[in-house]
C-alpha positions as CSV (number, residue, x, y, z in Angstrom):
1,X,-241.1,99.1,17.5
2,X,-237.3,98.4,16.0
3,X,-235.8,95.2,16.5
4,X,-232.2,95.1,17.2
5,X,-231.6,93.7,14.4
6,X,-232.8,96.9,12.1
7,X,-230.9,98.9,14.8
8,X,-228.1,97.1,14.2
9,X,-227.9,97.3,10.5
10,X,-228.8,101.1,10.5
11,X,-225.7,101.5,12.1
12,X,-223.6,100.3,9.7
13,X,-224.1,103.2,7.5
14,X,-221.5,105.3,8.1
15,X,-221.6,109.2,6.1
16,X,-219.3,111.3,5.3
17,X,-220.6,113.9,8.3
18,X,-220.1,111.0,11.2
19,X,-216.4,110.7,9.4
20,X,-216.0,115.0,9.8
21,X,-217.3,114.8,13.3
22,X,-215.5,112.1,14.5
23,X,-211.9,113.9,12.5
24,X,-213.2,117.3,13.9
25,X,-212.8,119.0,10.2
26,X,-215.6,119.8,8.0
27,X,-217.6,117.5,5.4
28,X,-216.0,119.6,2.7
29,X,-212.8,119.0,4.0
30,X,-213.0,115.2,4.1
31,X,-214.9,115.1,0.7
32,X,-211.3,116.9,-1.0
33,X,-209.2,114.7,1.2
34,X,-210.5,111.5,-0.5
35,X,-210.8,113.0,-3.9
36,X,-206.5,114.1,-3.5
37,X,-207.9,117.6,-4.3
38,X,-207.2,118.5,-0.6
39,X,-204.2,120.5,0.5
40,X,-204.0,120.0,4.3
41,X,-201.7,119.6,7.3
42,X,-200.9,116.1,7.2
43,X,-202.6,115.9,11.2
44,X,-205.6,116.6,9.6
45,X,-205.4,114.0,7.1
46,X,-204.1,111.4,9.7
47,X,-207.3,112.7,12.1
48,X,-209.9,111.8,8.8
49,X,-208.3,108.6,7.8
50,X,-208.2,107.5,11.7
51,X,-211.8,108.4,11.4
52,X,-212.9,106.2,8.1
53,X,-210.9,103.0,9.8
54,X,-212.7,103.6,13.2
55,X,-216.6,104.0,12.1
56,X,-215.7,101.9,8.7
57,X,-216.9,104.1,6.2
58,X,-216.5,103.4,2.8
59,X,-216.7,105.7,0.0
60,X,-219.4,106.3,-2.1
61,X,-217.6,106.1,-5.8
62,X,-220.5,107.1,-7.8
63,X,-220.9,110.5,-5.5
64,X,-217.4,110.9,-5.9
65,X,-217.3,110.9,-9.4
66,X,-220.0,112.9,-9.6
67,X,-218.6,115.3,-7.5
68,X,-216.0,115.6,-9.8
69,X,-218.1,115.4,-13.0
70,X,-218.0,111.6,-13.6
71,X,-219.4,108.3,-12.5
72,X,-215.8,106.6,-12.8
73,X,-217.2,103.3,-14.8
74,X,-216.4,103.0,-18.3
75,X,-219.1,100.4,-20.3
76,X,-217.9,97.5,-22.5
77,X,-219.3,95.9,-24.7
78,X,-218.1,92.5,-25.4
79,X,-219.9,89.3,-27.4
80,X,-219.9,86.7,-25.5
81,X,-219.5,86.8,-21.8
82,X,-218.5,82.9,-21.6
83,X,-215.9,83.3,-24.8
84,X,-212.4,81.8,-23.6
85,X,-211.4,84.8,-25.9
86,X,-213.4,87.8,-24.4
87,X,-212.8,86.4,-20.9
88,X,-209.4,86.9,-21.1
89,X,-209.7,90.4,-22.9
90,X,-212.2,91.3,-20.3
91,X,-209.4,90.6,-17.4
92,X,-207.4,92.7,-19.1
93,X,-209.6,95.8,-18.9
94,X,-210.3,94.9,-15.1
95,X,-207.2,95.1,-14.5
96,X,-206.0,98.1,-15.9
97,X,-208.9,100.1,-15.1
98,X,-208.8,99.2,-11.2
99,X,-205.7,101.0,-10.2
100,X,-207.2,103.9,-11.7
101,X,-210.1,104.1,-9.7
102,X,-212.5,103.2,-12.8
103,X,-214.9,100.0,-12.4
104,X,-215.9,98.4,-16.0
105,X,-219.7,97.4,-16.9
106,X,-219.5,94.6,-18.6
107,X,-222.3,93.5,-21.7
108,X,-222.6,91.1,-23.8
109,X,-224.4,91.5,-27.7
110,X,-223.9,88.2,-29.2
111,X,-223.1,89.3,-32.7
112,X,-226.5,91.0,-32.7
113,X,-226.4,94.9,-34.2
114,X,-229.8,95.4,-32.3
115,X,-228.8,94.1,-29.1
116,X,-225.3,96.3,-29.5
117,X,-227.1,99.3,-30.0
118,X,-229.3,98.1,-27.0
119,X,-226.5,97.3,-25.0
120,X,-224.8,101.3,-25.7
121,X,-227.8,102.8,-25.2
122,X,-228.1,101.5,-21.7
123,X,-224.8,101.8,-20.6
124,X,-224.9,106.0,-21.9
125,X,-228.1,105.7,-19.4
126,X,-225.6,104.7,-16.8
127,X,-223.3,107.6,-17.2
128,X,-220.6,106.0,-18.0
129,X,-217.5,107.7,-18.9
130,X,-216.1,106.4,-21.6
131,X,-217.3,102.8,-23.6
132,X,-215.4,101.0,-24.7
133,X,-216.5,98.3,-27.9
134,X,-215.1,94.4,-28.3
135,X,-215.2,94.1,-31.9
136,X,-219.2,94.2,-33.0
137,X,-221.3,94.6,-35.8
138,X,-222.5,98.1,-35.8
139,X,-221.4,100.5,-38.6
140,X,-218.5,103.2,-38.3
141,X,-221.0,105.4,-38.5
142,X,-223.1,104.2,-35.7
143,X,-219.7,104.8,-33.7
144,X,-219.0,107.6,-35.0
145,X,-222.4,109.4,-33.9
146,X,-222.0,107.5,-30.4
147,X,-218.2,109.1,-30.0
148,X,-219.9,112.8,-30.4
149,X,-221.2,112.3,-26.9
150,X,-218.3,110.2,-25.4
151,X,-214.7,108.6,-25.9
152,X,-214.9,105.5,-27.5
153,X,-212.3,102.8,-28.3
154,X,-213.2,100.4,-30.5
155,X,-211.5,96.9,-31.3
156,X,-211.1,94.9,-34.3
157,X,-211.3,97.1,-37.0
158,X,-209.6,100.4,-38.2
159,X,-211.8,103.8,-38.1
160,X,-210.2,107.4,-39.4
161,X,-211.7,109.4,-36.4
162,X,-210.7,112.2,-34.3
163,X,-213.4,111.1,-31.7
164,X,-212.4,107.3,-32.0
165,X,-209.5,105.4,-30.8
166,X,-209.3,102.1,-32.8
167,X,-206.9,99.2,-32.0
168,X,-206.6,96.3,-34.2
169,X,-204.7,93.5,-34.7
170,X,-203.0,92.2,-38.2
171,X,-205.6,89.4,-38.5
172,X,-204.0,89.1,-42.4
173,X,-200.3,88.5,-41.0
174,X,-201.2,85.8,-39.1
175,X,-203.7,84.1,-41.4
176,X,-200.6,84.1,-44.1
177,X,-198.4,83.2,-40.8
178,X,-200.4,79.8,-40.2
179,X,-201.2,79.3,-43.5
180,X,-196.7,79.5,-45.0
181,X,-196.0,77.1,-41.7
182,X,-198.5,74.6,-43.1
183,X,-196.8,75.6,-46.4
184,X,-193.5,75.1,-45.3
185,X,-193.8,71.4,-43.5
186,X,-194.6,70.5,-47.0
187,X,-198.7,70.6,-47.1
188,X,-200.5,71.5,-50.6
189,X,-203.4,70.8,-49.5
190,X,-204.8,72.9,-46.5
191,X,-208.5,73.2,-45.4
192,X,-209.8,76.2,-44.8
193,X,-212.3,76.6,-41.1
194,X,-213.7,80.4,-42.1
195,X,-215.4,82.7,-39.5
196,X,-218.2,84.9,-39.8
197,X,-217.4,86.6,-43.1
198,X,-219.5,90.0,-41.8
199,X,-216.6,89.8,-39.1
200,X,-213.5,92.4,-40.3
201,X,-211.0,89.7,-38.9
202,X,-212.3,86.8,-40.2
203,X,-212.5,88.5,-43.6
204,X,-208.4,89.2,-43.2
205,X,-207.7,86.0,-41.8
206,X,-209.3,84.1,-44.9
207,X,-207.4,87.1,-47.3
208,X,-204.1,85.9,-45.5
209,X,-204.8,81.9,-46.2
210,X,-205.4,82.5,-50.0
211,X,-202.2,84.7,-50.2
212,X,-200.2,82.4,-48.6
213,X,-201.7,80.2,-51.2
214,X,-201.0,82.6,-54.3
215,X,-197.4,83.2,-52.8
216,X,-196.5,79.6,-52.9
217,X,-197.6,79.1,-56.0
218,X,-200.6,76.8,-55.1
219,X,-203.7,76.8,-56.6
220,X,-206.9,78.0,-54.6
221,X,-209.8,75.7,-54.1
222,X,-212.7,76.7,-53.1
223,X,-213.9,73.2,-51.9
224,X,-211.6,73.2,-49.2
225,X,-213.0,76.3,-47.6
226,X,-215.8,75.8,-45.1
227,X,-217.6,78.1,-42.8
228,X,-217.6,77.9,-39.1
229,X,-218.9,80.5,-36.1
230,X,-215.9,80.9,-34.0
231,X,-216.8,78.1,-31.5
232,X,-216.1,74.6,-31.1
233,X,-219.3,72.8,-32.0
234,X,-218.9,74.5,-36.0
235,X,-215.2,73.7,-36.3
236,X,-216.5,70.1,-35.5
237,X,-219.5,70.2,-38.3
238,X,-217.2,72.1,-40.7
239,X,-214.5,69.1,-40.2
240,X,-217.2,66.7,-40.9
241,X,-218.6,68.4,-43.6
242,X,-214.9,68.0,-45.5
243,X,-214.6,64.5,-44.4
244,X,-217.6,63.5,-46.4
245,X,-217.3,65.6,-49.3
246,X,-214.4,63.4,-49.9
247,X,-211.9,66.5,-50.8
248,X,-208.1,65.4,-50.0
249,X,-206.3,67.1,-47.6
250,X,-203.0,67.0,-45.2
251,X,-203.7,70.0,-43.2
252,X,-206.6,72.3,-41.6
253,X,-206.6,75.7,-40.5
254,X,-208.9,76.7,-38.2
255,X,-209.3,80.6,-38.1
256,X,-209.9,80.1,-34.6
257,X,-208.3,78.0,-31.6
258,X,-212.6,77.2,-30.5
259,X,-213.4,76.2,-33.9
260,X,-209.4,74.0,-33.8
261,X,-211.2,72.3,-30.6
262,X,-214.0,71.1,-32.4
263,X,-212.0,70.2,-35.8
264,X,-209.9,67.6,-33.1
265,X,-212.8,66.3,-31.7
266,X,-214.3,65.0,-35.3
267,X,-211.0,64.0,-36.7
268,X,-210.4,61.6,-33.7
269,X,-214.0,60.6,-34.0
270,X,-213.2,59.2,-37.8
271,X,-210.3,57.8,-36.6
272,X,-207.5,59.8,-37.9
273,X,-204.7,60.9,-35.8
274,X,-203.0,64.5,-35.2
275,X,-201.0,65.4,-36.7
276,X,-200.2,61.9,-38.4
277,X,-202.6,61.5,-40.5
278,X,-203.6,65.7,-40.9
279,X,-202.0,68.4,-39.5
280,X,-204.5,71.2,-37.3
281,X,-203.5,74.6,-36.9
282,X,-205.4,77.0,-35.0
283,X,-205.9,81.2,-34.2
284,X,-205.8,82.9,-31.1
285,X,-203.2,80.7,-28.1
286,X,-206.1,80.5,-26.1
287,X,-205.2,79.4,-22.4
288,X,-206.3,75.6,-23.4
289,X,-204.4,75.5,-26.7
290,X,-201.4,73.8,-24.3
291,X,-203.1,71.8,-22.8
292,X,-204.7,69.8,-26.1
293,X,-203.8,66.2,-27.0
294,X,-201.9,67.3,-28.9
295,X,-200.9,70.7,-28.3
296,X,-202.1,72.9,-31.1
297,X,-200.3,74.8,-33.4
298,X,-201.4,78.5,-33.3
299,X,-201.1,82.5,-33.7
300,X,-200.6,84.4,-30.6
301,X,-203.4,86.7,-30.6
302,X,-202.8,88.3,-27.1
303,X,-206.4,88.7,-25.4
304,X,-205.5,89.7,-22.6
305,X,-203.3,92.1,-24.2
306,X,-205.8,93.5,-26.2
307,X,-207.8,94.3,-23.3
308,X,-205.4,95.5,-21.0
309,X,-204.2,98.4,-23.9
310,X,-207.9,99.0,-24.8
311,X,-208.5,100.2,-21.3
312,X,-205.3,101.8,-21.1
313,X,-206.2,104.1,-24.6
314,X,-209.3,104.8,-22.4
315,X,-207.7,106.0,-19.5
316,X,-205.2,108.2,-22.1
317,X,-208.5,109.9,-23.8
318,X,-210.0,110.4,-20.4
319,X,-207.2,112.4,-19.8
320,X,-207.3,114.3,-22.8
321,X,-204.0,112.7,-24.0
322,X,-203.9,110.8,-27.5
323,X,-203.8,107.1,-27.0
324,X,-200.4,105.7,-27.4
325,X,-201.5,101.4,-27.8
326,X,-200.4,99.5,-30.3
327,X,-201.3,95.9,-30.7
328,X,-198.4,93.4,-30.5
329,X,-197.4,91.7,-34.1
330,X,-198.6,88.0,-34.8
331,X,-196.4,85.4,-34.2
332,X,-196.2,81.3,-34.8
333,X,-196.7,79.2,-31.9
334,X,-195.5,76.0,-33.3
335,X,-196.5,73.1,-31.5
336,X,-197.1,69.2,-31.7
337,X,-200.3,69.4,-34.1
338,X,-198.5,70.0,-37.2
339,X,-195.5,68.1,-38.7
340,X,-194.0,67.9,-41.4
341,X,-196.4,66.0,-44.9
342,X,-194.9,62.6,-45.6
343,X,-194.9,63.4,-49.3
């Protein structure tokens, strides 16, 4: 015997034939009126949406798209689900994708090539539409075979494809950007916070500091360059690493804001001040960057921006138009972390 409650919730499913009953037109009819591939009288539409607020029904998006030869959800695969960076870019897609009807699948590789190919593999299981790729390790090639079988935009590095859209940002300009300010206030000697060097961008950013260097006529030194992983507990070993290798310096770059964080956290903890005693400069304008004691120098590297006109190239290739984004230039955010050296 039923209970009332499993009678209950068996009647909140609604179909798409109790919504053509109840509008007296045919399931065919209401199926074209909510894909917009309907031409009716506009009674007849009034009759079918007076019928979906009544009973509550609520479309079915996957049979909609597959109706129409799509699922209408387009995968992404980001690096770090919990990266104040990602986050942002992620918000971005979500919001550009929504007004189009398109929901985003969100995965996370952590730098790992296996787990990226994992990660595409599943979301091609999926049927997604389109996938689109938050920086990453894999190979051009790798994403060149996957873009045989789907569109793909990629960020973070610059592939020659037809079947690839690639958007990338001038990780070189701003890592000669931070480097001439520190330059310019008077500091000779800047330490160097490197990323991953198998990342494209931390590669440039580095390529931008030692040309800033070259232009100004200051020698390079290779002590003064440490590595970090793009989040805040290596910016704080790396600082302490210079600290007791005893190397002079005035300034720090940090070729992230995460990586800045950390830096600030083991200069205070040796008791030197910012930006009297050294100057911190950061990457990214991360959300917090205001909000440090004191606020941190940095390049604007617009995440959310990024994300927003990697879903929009999306939506362009989807539509069989040729995507149009273009990545904004870097630019100085000069705050109250660096001043000018007290030579």
């Amino acid at each position: 015997m039923k209970t009332k409650s499993a009678v209950k919730n068996k009647s909140l499913i609604v179909t798409l034939d109790m919504v053509a009953k109840e509008s007296g037109v045919s399931p065919s009819t209401v199926s074209r009126i909510l894909n917009g591939t309907a031409t009716v009288s506009e009674d007849k539409k009034k009759a079918v949406d007076d019928a979906i607020a009544k009973l509550g029904f609520i479309p079915n998006p996957v049979a909609r798209g597959l109706a129409g030869g799509r699922t209408l959800s387009i995968g992404v695969v980001t690096q770090a689900l919990d990266s104040p960076f990602y986050g942002a870019a992620l918000r971005g897609i979500e919001d550009e994708l929504d007004p189009a009807g398109y929901s985003p699948l969100f995965v996370s590789a952590h730098w790992n090539i296996t787990s990226e190919t994992r990660c595409i593999d599943m979301l091609r299981s999926r049927r997604v539409d389109g996938l689109i790729v938050l920086n990453g390790r894999m190979s051009d090639a790798s994403l060149k075979a996957t873009a045989k079988h789907l569109p793909v935009v990629v960020t973070g590095r610059n592939i020659k494809s037809p079947e690839i859209f690639a958007l990338n940002f001038d990780n070189f300009a701003g890592g000669f950007k931070a480097t001439q300010h520190l330059i310019q206030l008077g500091h000779r000697k800047i330490a160097f916070i490197a990323g991953d060097m198998e990342h494209p961008d931390a590669n440039e950013r580095f390529k931008g500091y030692k040309s800033a260097l070259e232009a100004a006529s200051i020698p390079f030194d290779p002590d003064l360059v440490v590595p970090g992983e793009y989040h805040e507990v290596s910016g704080m070993l790396a600082t302490d690493r210079l600290l007791s290798s005893n190397r002079q310096f005035t300034a720090i770059f940090a070729s992230n804001d995460q990586m800045a964080f950390g830096a600030a956290l083991s200069l205070h903890r040796h008791s030197l001040r910012i930006p009297d005693d050294v100057s911190l400069m950061g990457f990214d304008d991360l959300a917090n960057s205001l909000y440090c004691i004191p606020p941190l120098s940095t390049i604007q590297q617009p995440a959310y921006e990024l994300g927003r006109l990697a879903a929009s190239a999306m939506l362009q290739l989807l539509s069989g138009q040729k995507p149009t984004a273009v990545m904004p230039a870097p630019v100085l955010i000069s705050r109250d972390s660096t001043r000018r050296w007290r030579s």
